[in-house]
C-alpha positions in Angstrom: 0.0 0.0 0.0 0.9 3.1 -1.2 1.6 5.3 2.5 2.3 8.3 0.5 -1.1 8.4 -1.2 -3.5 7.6 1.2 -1.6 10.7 3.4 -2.5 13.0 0.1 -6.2 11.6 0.1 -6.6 11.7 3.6 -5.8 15.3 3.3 -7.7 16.3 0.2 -10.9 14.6 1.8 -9.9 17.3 4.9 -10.0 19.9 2.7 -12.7 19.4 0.8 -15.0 19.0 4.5 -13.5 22.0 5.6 -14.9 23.9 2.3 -18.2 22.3 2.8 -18.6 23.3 6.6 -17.0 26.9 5.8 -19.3 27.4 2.7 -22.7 25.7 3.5 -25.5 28.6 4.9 -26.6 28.1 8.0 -30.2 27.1 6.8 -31.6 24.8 3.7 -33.4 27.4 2.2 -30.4 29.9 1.8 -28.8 26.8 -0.1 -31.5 26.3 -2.0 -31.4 29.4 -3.6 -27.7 30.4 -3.1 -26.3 28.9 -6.7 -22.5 29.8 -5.5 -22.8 27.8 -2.1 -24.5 24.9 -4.2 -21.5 24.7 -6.6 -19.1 24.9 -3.8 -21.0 22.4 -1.4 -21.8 19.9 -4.2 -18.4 19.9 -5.7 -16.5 19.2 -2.4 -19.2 16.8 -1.2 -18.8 14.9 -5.1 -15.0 15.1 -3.9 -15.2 14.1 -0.8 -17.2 10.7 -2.0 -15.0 10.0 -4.5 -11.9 10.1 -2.3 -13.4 7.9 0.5 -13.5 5.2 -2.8 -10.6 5.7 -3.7 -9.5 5.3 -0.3 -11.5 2.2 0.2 -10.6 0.6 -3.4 -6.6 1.2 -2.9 -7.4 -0.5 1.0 -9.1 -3.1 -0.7 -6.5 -3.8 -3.5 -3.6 -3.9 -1.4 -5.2 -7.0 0.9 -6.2 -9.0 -2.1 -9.8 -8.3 -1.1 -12.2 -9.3 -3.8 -12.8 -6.2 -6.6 -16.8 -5.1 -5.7 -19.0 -4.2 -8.7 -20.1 -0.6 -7.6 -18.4 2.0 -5.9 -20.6 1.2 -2.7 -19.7 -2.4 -2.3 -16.6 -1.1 -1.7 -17.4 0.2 1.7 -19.1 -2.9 2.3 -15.9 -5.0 1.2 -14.0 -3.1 4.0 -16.8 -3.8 6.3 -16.8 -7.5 5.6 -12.8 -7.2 6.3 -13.4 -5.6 9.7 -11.5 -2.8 8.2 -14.8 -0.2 9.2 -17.5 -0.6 11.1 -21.0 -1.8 8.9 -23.0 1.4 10.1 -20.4 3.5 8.7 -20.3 1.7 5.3 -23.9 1.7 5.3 -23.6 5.9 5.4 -21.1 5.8 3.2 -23.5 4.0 0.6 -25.7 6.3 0.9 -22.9 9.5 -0.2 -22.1 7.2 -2.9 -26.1 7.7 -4.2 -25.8 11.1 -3.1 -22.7 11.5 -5.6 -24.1 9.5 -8.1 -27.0 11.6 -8.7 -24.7 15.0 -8.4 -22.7 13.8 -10.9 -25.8 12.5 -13.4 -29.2 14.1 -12.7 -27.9 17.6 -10.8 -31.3 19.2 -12.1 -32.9 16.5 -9.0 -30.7 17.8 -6.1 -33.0 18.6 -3.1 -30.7 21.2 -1.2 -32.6 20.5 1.7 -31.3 16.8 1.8 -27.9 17.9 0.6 -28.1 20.7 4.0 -28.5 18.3 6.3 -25.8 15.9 4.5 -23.4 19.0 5.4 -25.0 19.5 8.7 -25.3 16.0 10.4 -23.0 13.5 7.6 -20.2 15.1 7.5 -18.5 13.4 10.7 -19.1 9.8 8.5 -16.4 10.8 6.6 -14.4 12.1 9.6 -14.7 8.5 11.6 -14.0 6.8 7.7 -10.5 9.1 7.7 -9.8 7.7 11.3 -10.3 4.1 10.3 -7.5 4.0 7.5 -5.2 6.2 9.8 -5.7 3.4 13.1 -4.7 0.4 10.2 -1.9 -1.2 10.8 -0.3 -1.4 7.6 -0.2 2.1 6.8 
């Protein structure tokens, strides 16, 4: 496992929840109509999903772990590896829908679902960073 790029993950997921918590409004319906802050919050949230799979598929290559089929299996593959707790790779599923439908349908974001990702989700990705960093291998 590559020590070096997990550390440069690690740290781009930190700043991409920093962003998030610095830019997000304080209530839904200021996001909802704030097209700046939704940029801003939905590219670093995108971001941030994206590097907790790449995170999770480097983990997963390096201890010959099977390949999943979808970037959410891969939380579950660290889960079934006692790598993360399940609850946390359930949340982390969830992002991963989150992201997927960012990415393809961003016309059928509801900001008020997407606030209170940034107001109450954020620490999943917290507790996901603390995982790697507590395995031994790193």
């Amino acid at each position: 496992m590559d020590r070096r790029l997990i550390e440069e993950k690690l740290e781009s997921l930190r700043r991409c929840l920093r962003r998030i918590a610095l830019k997000c409004p304080v209530d839904a319906e200021t996001l909802a109509t704030d097209l700046d802050a939704q940029d801003i919050v939905s590219l670093n949230l995108t971001r941030a999903v994206q590097l907790a799979v790449d995170l999770a598929t480097h983990l997963i290559a390096s201890r010959e772990i099977p390949a999943p089929d979808t970037m959410g299996q891969a939380f579950d593959a660290l889960a079934e590896a006692d790598l993360i707790p399940h609850d946390l790779a359930r949340q982390l599923k969830k992002a991963v829908g989150f992201r997927n439908l960012a990415v393809h349908d961003y016309g059928a974001i509801n900001w008020h679902i997407v606030h209170g990702i940034c107001r109450h989700s954020l620490d999943d990705f917290r507790a996901f960073a603390a995982a790697i960093m507590k395995l031994d291998s790193l």
